[in-house]
N, C-alpha and C positions, 0 to 999 in steps of 0.2 A: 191476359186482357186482350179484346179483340177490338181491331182498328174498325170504326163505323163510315170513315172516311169514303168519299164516293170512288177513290182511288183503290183501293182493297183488293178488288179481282180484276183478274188477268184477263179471262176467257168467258166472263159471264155477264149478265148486265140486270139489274134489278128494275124490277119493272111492280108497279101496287095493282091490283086488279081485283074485282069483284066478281062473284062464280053462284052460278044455281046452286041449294045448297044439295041438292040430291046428288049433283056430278061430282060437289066435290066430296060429301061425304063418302060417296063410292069410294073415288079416286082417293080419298086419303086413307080408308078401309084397308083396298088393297096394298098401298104403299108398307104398313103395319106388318100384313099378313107375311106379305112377301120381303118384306124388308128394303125394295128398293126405295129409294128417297126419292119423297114428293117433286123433287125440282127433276129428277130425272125423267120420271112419268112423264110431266108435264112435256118436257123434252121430247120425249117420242109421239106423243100427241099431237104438236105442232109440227113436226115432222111429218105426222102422216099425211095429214089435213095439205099440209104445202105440197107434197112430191102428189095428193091426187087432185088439186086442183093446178096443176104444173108451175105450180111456181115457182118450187127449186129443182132441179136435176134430180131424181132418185138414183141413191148410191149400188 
């Protein structure tokens, strides 16, 4: 059984959001193909978007 609780994760934060459906059929395409998981994607996406509009430090 898995706890639904807003408490559950550590290091993540859930967030509900609505997406063109052609980016996200891509993007959940590729996740399949490639096996990396959706919520990771998404992760290097907002990643890239921040470090080229300087909003976080690029590592």
């Amino acid at each position: 059984m898995t706890s639904k609780n807003k408490n559950d994760l550590k290091n993540r934060k859930r967030y509900t959001a609505s997406f063109d459906l052609k980016l996200f059929d891509a993007l959940m395409t590729h996740s399949k193909e490639t096996e990396v998981p959706f919520s990771e994607l998404l992760d290097r996406c907002l990643k890239m978007y921040l470090e080229e509009n300087n909003l976080i430090d690029k590592e």
